[in-house]
C-alpha positions in Angstrom: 66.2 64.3 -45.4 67.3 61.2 -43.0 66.8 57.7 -44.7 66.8 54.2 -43.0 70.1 52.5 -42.9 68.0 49.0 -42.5 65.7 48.0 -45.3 62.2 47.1 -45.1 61.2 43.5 -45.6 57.9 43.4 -43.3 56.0 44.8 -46.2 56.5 42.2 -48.2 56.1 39.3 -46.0 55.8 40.0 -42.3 57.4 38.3 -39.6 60.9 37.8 -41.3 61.5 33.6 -41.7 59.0 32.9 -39.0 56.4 34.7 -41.9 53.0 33.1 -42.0 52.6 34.8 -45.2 55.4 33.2 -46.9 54.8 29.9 -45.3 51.1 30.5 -47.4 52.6 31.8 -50.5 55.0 28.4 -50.6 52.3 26.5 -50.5 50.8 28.4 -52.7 53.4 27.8 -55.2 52.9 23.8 -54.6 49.3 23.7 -56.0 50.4 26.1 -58.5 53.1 24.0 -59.6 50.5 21.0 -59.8 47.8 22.7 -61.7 50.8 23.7 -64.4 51.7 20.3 -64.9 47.9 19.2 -65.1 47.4 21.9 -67.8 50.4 21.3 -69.9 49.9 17.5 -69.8 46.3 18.1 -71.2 47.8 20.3 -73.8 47.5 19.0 -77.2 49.1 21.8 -79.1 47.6 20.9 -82.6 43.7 20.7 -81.2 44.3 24.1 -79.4 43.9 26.0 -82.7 42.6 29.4 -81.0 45.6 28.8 -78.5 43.5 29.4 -75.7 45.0 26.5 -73.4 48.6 28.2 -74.6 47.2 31.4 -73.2 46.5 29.9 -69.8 49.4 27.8 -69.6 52.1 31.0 -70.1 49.8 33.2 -67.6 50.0 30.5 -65.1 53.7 29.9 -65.6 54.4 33.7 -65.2 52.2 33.7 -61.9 54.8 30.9 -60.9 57.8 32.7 -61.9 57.0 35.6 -60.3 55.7 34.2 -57.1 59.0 32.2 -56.7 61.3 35.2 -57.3 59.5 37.0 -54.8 59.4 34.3 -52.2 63.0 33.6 -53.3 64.7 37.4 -53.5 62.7 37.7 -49.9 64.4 34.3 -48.4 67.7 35.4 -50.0 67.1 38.8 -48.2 67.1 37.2 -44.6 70.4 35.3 -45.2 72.3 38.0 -46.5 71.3 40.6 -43.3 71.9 37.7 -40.8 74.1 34.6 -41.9 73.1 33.0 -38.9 69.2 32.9 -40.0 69.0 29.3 -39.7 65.4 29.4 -40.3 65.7 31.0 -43.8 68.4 28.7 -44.5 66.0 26.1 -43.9 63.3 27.7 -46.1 65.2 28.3 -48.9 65.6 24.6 -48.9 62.0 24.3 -48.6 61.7 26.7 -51.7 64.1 25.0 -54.0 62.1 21.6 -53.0 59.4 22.8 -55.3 61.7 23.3 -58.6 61.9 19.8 -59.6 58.3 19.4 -59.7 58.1 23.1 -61.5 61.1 22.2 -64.3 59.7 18.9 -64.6 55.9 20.7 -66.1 58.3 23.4 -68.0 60.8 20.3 -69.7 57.2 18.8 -70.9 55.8 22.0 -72.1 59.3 23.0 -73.8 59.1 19.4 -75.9 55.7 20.2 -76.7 57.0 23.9 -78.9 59.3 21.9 -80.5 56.8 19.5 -82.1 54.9 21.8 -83.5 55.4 22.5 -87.1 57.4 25.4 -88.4 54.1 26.7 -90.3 52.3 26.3 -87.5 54.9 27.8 -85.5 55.0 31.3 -87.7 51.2 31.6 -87.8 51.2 31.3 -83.9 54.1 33.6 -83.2 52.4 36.4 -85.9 48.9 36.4 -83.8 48.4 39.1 -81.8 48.8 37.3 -78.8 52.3 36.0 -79.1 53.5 38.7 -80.9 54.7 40.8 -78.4 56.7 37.7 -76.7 57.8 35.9 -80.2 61.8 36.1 -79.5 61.5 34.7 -76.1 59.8 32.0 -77.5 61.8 30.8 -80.2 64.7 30.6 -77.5 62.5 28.4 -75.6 62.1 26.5 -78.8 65.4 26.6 -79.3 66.7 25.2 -76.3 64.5 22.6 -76.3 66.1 20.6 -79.0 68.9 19.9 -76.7 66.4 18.6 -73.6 66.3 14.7 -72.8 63.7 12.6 -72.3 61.2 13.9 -69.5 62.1 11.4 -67.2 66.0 12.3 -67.3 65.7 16.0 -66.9 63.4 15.6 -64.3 66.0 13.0 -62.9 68.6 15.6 -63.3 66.8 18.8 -61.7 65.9 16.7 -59.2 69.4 15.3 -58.1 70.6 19.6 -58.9 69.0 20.0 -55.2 71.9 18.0 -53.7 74.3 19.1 -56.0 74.5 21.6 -58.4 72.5 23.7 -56.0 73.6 22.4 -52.6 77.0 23.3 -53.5 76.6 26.5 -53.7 74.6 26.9 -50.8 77.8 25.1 -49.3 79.5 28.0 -49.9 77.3 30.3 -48.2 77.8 27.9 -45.1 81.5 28.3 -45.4 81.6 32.3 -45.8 79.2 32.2 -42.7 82.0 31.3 -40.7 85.0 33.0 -41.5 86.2 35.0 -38.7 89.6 37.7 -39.3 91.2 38.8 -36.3 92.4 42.3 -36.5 93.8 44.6 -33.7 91.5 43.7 -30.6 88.3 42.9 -32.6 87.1 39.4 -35.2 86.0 40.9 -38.4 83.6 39.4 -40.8 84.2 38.8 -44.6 82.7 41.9 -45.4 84.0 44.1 -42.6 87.3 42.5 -43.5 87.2 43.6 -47.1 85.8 47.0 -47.2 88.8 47.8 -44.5 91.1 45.7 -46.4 90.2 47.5 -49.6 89.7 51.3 -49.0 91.6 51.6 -45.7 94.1 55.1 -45.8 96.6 53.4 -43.7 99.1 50.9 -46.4 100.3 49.2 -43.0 96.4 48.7 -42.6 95.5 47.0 -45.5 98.9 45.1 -46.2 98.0 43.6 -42.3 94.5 43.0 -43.2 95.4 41.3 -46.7 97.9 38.8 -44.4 94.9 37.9 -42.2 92.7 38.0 -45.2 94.7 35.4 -47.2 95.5 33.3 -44.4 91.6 32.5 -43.7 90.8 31.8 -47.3 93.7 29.8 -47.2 92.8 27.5 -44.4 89.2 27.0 -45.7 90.6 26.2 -49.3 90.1 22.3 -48.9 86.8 22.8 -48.4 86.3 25.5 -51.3 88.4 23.3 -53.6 85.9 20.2 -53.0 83.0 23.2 -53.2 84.2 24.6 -56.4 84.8 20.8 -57.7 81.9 19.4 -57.6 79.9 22.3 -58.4 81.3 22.9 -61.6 82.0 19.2 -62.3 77.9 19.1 -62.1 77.9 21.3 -64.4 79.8 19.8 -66.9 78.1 16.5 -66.7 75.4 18.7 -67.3 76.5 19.7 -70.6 77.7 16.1 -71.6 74.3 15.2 -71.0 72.7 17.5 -73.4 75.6 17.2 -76.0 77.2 20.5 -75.4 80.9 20.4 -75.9 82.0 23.9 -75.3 81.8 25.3 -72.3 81.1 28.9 -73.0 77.9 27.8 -75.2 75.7 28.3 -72.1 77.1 31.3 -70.9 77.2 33.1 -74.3 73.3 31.7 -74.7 72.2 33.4 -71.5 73.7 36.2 -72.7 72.4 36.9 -75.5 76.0 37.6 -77.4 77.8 35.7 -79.7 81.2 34.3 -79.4 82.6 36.4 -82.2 81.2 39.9 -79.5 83.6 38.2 -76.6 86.4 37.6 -78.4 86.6 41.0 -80.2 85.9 42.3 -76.9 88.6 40.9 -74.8 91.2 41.1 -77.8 90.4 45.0 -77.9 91.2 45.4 -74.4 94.3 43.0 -74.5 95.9 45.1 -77.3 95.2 48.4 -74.8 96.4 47.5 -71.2 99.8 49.2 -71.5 98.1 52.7 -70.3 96.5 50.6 -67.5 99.6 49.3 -66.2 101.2 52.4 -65.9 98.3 53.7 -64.0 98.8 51.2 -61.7 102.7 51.6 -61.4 102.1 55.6 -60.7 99.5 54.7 -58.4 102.2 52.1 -56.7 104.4 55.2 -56.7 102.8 57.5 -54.9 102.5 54.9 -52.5 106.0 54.9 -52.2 106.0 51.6 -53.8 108.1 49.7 -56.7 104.4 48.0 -57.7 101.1 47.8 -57.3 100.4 45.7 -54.5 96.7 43.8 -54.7 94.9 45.0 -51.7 96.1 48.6 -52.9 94.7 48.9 -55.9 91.0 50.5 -54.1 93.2 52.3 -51.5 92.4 56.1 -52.1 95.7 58.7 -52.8 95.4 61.1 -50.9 98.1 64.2 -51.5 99.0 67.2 -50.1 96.3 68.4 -47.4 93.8 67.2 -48.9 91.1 64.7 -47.2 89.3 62.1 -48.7 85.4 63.2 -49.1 83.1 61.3 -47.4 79.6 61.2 -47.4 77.3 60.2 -44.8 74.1 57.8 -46.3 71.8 60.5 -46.4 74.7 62.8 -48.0 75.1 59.6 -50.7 71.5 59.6 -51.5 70.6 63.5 -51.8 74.3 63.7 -54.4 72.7 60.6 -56.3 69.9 62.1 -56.7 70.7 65.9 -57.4 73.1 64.3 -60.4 70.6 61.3 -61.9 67.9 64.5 -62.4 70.7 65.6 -65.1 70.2 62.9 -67.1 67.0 61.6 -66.1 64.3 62.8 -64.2 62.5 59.3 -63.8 65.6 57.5 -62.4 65.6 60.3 -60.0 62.0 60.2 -59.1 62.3 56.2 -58.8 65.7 56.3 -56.7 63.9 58.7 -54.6 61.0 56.3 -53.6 63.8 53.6 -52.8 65.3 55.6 -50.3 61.9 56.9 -48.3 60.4 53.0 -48.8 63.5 51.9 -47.5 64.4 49.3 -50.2 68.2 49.5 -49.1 69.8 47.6 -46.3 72.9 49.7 -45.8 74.3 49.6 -42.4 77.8 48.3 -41.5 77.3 45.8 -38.4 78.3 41.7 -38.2 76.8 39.2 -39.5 76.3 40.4 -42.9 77.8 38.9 -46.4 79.8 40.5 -47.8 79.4 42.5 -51.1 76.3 43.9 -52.9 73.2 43.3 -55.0 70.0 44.0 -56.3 66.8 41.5 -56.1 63.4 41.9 -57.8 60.5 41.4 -56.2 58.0 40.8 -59.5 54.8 40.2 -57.4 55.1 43.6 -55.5 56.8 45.4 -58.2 59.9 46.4 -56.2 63.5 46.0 -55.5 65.6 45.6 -52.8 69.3 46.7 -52.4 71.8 44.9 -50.2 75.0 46.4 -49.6 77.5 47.7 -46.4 77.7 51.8 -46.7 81.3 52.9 -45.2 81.2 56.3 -46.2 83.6 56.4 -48.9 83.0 57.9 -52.3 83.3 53.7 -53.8 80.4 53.0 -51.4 78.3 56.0 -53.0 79.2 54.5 -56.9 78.2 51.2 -55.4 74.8 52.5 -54.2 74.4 54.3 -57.4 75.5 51.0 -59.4 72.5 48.8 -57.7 70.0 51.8 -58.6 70.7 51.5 -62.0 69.5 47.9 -61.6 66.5 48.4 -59.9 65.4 51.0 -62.4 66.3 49.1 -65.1 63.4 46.5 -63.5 61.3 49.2 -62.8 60.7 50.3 -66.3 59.9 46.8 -67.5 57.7 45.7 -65.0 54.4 46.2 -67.5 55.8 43.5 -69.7 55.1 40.5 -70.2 56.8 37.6 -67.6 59.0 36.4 -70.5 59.9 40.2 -72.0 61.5 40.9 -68.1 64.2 38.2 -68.7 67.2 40.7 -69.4 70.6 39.0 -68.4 73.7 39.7 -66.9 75.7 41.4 -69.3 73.0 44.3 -70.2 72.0 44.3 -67.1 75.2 45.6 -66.0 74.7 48.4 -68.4 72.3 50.2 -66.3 73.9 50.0 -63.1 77.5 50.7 -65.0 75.9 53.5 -66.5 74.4 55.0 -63.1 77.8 54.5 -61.4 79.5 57.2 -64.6 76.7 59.4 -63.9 78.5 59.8 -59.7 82.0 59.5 -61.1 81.8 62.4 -63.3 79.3 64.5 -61.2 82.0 64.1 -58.0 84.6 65.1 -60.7 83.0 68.0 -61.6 83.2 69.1 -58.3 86.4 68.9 -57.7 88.3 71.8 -56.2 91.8 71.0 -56.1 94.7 68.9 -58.2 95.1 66.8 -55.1 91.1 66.1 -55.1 90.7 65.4 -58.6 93.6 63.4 -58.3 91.8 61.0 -55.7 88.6 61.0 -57.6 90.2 60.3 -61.0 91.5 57.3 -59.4 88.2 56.4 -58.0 86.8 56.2 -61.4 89.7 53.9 -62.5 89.2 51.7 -60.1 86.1 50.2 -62.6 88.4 50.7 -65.5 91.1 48.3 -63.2 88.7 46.1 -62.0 86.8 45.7 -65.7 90.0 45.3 -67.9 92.5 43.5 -65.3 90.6 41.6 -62.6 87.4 40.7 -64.1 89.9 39.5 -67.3 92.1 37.5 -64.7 88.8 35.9 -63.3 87.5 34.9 -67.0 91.1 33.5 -68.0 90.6 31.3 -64.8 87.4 29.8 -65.0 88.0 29.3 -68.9 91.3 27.4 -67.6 89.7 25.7 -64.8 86.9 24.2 -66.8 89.4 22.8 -69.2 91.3 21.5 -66.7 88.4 20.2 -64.6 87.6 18.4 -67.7 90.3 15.5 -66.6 89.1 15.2 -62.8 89.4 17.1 -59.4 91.6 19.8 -59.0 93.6 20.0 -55.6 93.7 23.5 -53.4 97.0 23.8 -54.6 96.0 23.5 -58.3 93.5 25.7 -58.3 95.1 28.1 -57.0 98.3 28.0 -59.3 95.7 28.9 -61.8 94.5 32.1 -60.2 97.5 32.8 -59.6 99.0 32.3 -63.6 95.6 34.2 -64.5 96.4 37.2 -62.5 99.5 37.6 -64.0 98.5 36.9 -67.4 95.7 39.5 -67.2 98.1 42.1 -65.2 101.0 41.5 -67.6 103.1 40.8 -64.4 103.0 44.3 -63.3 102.1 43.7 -59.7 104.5 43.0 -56.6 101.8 40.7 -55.0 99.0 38.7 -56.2 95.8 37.2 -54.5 97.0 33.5 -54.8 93.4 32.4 -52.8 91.2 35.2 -54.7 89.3 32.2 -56.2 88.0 31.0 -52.5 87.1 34.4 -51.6 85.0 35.0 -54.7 81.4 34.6 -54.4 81.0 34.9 -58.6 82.5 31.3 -58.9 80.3 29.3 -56.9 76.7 30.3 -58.0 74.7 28.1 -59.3 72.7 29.7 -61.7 74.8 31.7 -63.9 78.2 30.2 -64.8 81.0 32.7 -65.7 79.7 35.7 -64.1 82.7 37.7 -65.0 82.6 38.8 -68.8 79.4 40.0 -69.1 80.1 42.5 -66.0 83.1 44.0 -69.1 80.2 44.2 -71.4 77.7 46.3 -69.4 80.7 48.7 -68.8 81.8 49.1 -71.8 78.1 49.0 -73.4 77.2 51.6 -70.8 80.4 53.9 -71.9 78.7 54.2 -75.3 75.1 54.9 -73.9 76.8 57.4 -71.6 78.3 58.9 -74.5 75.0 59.2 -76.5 73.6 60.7 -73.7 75.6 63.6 -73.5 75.2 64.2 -77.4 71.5 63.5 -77.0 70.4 66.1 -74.3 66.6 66.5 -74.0 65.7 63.6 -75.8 67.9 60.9 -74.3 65.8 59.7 -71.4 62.7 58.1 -73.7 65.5 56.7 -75.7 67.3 55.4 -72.6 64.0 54.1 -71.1 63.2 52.4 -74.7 66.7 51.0 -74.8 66.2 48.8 -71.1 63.0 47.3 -72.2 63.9 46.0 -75.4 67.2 44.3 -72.9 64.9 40.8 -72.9 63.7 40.4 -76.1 66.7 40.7 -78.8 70.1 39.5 -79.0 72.7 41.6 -77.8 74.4 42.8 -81.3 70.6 43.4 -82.3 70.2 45.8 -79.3 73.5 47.9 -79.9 72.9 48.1 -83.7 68.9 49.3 -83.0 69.0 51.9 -80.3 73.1 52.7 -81.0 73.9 51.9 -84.8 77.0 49.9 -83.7 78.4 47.0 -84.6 79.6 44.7 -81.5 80.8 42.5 -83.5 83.7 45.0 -84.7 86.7 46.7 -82.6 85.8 50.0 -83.6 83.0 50.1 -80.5 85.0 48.8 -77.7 87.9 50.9 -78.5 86.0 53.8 -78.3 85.0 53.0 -75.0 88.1 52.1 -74.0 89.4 55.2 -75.8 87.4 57.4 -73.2 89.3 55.5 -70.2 92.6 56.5 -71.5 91.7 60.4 -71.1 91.3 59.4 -67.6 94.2 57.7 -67.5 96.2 60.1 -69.4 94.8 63.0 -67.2 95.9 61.0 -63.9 99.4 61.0 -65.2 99.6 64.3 -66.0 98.3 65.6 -62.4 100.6 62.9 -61.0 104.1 63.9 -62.4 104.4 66.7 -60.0 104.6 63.9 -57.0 106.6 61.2 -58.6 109.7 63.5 -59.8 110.0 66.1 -56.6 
């Protein structure tokens, strides 16, 4: 079977940015947005006693929700295939225009729950009605106690356009023009990192990592003031609304609780000796003292043996054939992604760099971004973004509200699909000197989970401290990626990425601050499923299915202790997961010790 390398975005609005249809859908969206704020400013919650004007108020917000997450994954779409779009650039300007007005109806509607009485209240959430969306509601509720007036939180989304918002789109404007000469040709960002990263060759990548470096660092002004003011926004943000800990956002979104993170990361802090020696034996058979940073992805390759590669349509037929093992309906599902051609996967200029997955709630459909370079990484990484897109598919007959799953279980899925590939290729393996180079493969998660997603939360929890006092030069900021990297690596490495913090799209988004931990979460939360899966058999696919739609509508623990009977708030679960890394590891060492002591 031969699938598209380009994706398909003509179905859902024709014409790419110069789309009539999505020019009508935005203006759609306006009179929307007006007859919301009409409705909820008529509301008198204690008259509507048979909640009918409730009814219509969270059925026209869910119309709005899901016609701007359509309009916006689309818009998002066209920038990431072509940074040079300047008309979709435009239009996502356009698009975020119509938020004020939108957050402005939902900040009057929030204030509005919160005055009703808490017997009111019950008796609403217990009819039939509510029911179903009951946990989503008392968050609302919840987080409503913190709002302002209605004029100051309208004043403050409305002055996010310029900055919390614009900032980041600064950085998109930045990214768009970095250029990295190598041999006789200019590389993108992306280009530049899936070479830099995965390239054979150590004279290669160590070449590439110079050139890489040096282009971060001459943009770093500009990323400093980016990464500044963004974050500085933020935290005026928070002052604003009375919130004095930094983390209380990020753990709210979540889902988790405070005491889930720090078990989580103190679990993993008391285990890293295994990792580090993983990394020195890898540095070895490099013929190297210590890991250096851009050879951490770099495959070993021993012996004769070549490094598999796998064409796009070989990618997508060994997905497949291995997601039928453990379920039939991801298989089915990843199959109409690839014959819809809901994956942009060709390796050309002009891209950005790195890889998602985007909903589109008013078709009912996903759409994958990503650059495919052949290499088994680039098949987990196709696998990781199907996870996500089934874990939408199976929840698109909820409710609006019930589809609201965040970051850190939505890693789970993806995290999960991506062990399904490891193992499969595993399986397969032939050789030592193969098994060797995919058991390395798999660690590069464990690595990149445990060592440089911890190095990225140490920094952002020490640069919003620090920000706390005022602007932060270049040169600050990057002594404190530099301090985190070695604090999370437990100085085991012979070079660090001093300008990682510039290169990193994670800390300049807008809408979901510290998008590190929870990606530690879904992998280690996904190494439990995966285990239950394999002692479940038969039965674990309506299980697994059951398990993603309940993602939006309990907490976290509640979720593990309901479809897992664990505990997050204890060590015991994360060690286990981490405990089924170390067999990895340990099994790496062993095959190993041939090459290191000849």
């Amino acid at each position: 079977m031969t699938y598209s390398l380009i994706w398909d975005l003509d179905s859902i609005f024709p014409g790419g940015s110069q789309s009539t249809q999505l020019e009508q859908r935005m203006l759609e969206l306006q009179n929307q947005s007006k007859d919301y704020h009409q409705l909820i400013d008529r509301w008198e919650p204690e008259k509507d006693t048979n909640y009918q004007e409730l009814k219509q108020i969270l059925s026209l917000q869910s119309i709005i929700s899901d016609g701007f997450g359509q309009c916006n994954s689309f818009i998002n779409a066209l920038l990431s295939a072509d940074t040079s779009d300047k008309k979709a650039k435009t239009l996502s300007g356009d698009l975020y225009a119509l938020l004020p007005a939108i957050q402005l109806a939902e900040t009057i509607f929030t204030k509005k729950l919160t005055e009703i009485s808490e017997d009111v209240w019950t008796t609403l959430l217990s009819s039939s009605e509510f029911e179903a969306i009951a946990f989503r509601l008392n968050e609302i509720r919840r987080d409503g106690k913190k709002l302002l007036s209605e004029q100051e939180e309208h004043i403050i989304n409305t002055l996010s356009l310029d900055g919390l918002n614009a900032w980041s789109s600064h950085y998109d404007t930045i990214v768009a023009s970095i250029a990295i000469p190598f041999k006789e040709t200019v590389l993108s960002a992306g280009q530049a990192f899936n070479r830099m990263m995965s390239d054979p060759d150590k004279a290669v990548r160590e070449e590439l990592f110079t050139a890489w470096e040096k282009a971060w660092k001459e943009k770093a002004p500009l990323l400093a003031d980016t990464l500044n003011h963004l974050d500085g926004f933020r935290l005026s943000q928070y002052n604003l609304h009375g919130v004095t800990d930094f983390l209380e956002e990020p753990l709210n979104y979540n889902r988790m609780q405070k005491e889930t993170l720090d078990v989580m990361w103190a679990t993993i802090q008391k285990n890293k000796q295994p990792f580090i020696d993983y990394l020195t034996r890898k540095a070895q058979l490099f013929g190297k003292e210590k890991m250096d940073w851009q050879d951490q992805d770099a495959p070993i390759i021993l012996g004769d043996s070549i490094e598999k590669s796998f064409s796009f349509d070989e990618a997508a037929e060994f997905i497949l054939k291995n997601f039928e093992t453990f379920s039939p309906k991801m298989a089915q599902f990843s199959k109409t992604a690839f014959e819809k051609s809901w994956i942009e996967a060709e390796d050309r200029p002009g891209k950005r760099p790195g890889g998602y997955c985007t909903e589109l709630p008013e078709t009912k459909e996903s759409r994958i971004f990503m650059t495919f370079g052949n290499s088994i990484n680039e098949v987990a990484t196709l696998a990781h973004e199907l996870g996500h897109a089934f874990h939408s598919s199976v929840m698109w007959d909820l409710p609006t509200l019930d589809r609201e799953y965040a970051m850190n279980v939505a890693e789970t899925a993806s995290t999960f699909a991506e062990l399904i590939v490891a193992d499969a290729t595993l399986k397969e393996a032939e050789t030592p000197e193969e098994k060797i180079n995919l058991l390395d493969t798999k660690m590069q998660n464990a690595i990149a989970m445990f060592m440089n997603i911890h190095a990225r939360f140490i920094f952002e929890t020490n640069f919003y401290e620090a920000r706390k006092g005022g602007l932060l030069s270049e040169d600050d900021i990057t002594e404190l990626m530099l301090e985190a990297q070695k604090q999370s690596y437990q100085n085991s490495l012979g070079t660090y990425h001093p300008h990682f913090w510039a290169s990193k799209l994670h800390f300049f988004i807008d809408d979901v601050p510290f998008y590190n931990f929870p990606y530690t979460f879904g992998y280690l939360f996904s190494m439990g499923i995966y285990a239950y899966a394999n002692q479940q058999g038969s039965d674990f696919e309506d299980q697994y299915i059951a398990l993603l739609r309940d993602t939006a509508s309990m907490t976290s623990e509640d979720l593990a202790k309901k479809h897992l009977g664990v505990d997050l708030t204890k060590p015991d679960f994360w060690q286990a997961g981490i405990d089924q890394v170390i067999k990895d590891v340990n099994e790496f060492m062993e095959l190993t010790e041939p090459y290191v002591n000849k």
